[in-house]
C-alpha positions as CSV (number, residue, x, y, z in Angstrom):
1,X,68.5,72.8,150.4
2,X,67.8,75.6,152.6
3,X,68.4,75.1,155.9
4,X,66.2,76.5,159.5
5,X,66.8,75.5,162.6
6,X,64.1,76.2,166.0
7,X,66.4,78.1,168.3
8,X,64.3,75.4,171.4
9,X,65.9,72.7,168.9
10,X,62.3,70.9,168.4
11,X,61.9,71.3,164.7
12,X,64.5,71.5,161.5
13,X,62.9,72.2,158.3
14,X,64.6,71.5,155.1
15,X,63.5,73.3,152.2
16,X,64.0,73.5,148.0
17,X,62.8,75.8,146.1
18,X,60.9,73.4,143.8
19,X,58.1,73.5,146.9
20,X,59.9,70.5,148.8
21,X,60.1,70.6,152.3
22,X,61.8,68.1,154.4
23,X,60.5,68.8,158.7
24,X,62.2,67.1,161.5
25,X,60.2,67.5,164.2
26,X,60.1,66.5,168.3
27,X,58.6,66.4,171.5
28,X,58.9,65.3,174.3
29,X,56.8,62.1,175.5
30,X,54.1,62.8,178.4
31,X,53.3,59.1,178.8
32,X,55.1,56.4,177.0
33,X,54.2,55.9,173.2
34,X,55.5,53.7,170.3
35,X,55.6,54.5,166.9
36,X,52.0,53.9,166.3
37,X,50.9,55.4,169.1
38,X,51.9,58.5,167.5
39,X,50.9,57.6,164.2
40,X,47.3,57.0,165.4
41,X,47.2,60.8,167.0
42,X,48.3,62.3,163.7
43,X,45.8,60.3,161.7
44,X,42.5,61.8,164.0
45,X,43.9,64.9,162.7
46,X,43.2,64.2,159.0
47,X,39.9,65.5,158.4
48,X,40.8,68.8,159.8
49,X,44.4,69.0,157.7
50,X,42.7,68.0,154.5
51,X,44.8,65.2,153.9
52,X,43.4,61.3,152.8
53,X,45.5,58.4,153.6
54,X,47.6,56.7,150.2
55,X,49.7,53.8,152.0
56,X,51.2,53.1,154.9
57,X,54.0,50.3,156.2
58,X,56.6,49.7,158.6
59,X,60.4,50.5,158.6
60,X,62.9,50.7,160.5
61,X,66.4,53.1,161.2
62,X,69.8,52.2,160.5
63,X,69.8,52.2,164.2
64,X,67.2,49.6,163.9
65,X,64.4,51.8,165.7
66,X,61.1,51.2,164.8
67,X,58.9,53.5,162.5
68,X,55.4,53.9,161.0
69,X,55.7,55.0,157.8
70,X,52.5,56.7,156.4
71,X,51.7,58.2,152.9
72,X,48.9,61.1,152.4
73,X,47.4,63.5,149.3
74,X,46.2,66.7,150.0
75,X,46.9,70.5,149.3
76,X,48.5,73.4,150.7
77,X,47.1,76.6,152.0
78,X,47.1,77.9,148.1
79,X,45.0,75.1,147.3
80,X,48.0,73.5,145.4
81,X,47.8,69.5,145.4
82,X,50.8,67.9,147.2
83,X,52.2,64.3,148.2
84,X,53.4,63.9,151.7
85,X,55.8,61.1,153.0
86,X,55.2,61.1,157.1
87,X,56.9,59.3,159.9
88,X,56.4,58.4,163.5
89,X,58.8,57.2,165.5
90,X,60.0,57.1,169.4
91,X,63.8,57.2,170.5
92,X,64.9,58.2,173.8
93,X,61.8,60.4,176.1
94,X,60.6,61.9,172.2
95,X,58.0,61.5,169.6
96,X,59.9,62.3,166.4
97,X,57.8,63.0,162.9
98,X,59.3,62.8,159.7
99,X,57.7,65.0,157.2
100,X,58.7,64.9,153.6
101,X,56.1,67.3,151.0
102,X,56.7,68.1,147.7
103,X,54.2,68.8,144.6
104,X,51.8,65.8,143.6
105,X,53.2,65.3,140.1
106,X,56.8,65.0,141.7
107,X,55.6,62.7,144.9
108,X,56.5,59.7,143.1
109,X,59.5,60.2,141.7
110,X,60.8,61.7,145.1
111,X,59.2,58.9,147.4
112,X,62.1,56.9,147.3
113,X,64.7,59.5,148.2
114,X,62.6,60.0,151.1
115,X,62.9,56.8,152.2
116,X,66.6,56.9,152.6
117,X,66.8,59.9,154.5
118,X,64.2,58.4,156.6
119,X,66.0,55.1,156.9
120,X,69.3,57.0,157.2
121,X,68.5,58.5,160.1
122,X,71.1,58.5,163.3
123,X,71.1,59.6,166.5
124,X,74.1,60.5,168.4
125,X,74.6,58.1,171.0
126,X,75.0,59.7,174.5
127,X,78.7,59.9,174.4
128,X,78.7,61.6,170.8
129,X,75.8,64.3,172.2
130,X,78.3,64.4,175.7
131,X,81.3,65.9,173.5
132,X,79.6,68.3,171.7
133,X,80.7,71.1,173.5
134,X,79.8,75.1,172.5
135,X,82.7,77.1,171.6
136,X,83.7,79.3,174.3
137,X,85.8,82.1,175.4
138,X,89.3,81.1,176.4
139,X,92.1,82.7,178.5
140,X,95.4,82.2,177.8
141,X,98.9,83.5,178.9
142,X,100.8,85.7,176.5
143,X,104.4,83.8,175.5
144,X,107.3,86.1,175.9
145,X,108.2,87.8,172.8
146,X,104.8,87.3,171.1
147,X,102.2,89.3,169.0
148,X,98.7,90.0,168.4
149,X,99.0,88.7,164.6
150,X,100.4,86.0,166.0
151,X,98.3,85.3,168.2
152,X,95.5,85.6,165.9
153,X,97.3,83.1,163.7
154,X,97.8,80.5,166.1
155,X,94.1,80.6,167.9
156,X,92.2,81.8,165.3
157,X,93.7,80.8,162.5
158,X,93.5,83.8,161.2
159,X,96.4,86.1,160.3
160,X,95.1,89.1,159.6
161,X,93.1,89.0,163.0
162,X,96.0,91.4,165.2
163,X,93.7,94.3,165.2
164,X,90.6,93.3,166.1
165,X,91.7,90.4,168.7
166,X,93.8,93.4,170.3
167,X,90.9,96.0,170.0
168,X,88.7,93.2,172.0
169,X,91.0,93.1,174.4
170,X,91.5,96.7,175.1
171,X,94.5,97.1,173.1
172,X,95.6,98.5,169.9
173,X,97.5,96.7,167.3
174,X,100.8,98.1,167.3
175,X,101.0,97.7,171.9
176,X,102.8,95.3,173.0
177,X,101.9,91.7,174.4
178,X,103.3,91.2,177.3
179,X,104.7,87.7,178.5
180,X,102.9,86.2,180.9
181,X,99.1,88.7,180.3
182,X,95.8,87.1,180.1
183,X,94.8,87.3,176.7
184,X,90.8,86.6,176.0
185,X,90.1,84.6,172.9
186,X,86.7,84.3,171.7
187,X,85.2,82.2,169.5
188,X,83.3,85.0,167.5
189,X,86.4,85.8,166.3
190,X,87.7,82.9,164.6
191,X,87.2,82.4,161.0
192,X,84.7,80.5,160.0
193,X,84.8,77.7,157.8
């Protein structure tokens, strides 16, 4: 799957190159809605979309949150026909939609892995989302008797990172570090996994 995140963090789309596309998508809640609420909006949209309505149930999370789980046919903007798994569902002060598209002749035999991502779905609960934190730029002092290689090796983990953790802060390989200097590490430096 290829991967594309919104940098305002409303939408993730997950795509294959088979013409599957996977969209996570949110906003936030103006007045409170359920799950059909939201489904109800999207389906006085049909006629316009070109879609018709297959089948439609409910579900629910594995955090036991409440979805409308809707089924459509129509076609893309290259008049190709295509199968489309949607959901609507509420958790926290946002609408969430489920979109899962594919190519009509594979819509059936894809339904059901659909269906467990759906169902699959978590949300972090608010102690998870409160430690995620963004990597950021640390200061530290310089042990006596140290390097910038090893430096780079212990908070970068990266030893062939002397030279440009050095260069970035204003120093050249070879110079000394000395004990007790405020050495910036950044994150853009480390290696990545």
């Amino acid at each position: 799957w290829d991967v594309d995140l919104d940098p305002n963090g409303a939408v993730a789309a997950f795509s294959r190159k088979t013409k599957e596309r996977i969209l996570i998508e949110a906003s936030p809640m103006h007045v409170e809605a359920t799950a059909a609420d939201i489904e109800y909006r999207f389906e006085e949209t049909l006629k316009r979309r070109g879609y018709t309505r297959t089948g439609g149930s409910a579900a629910t999370t594995r955090q036991d949150l409440p979805v409308r789980v809707a089924t459509y046919k129509g076609t893309t903007a290259k008049a190709e026909p295509v199968g489309i798994y949607k959901a609507f569902l509420v958790h926290g002060k946002r609408e969430w939609t489920f979109t899962a598209m594919c190519e009509a002749d594979l819509f059936a035999a894809r339904r059901g892995a659909y269906e467990e991502v759906l169902t699959g779905l978590r949300f972090l609960t608010g102690p998870e989302a409160a430690g995620l934190t963004p990597p950021r730029l640390r200061l530290i002092e310089a042990p006596a008797d140290t390097t910038w290689g090893a430096l780079a090796r212990q908070h970068l983990d990266d030893p062939e990172g002397g030279e440009r953790l050095a260069s970035y802060n204003g120093s050249a390989d070879g110079e000394a570090v000395n004990a007790g200097m405020l050495v910036k590490i950044p994150p853009s430096l480390a290696v990545k996994p």
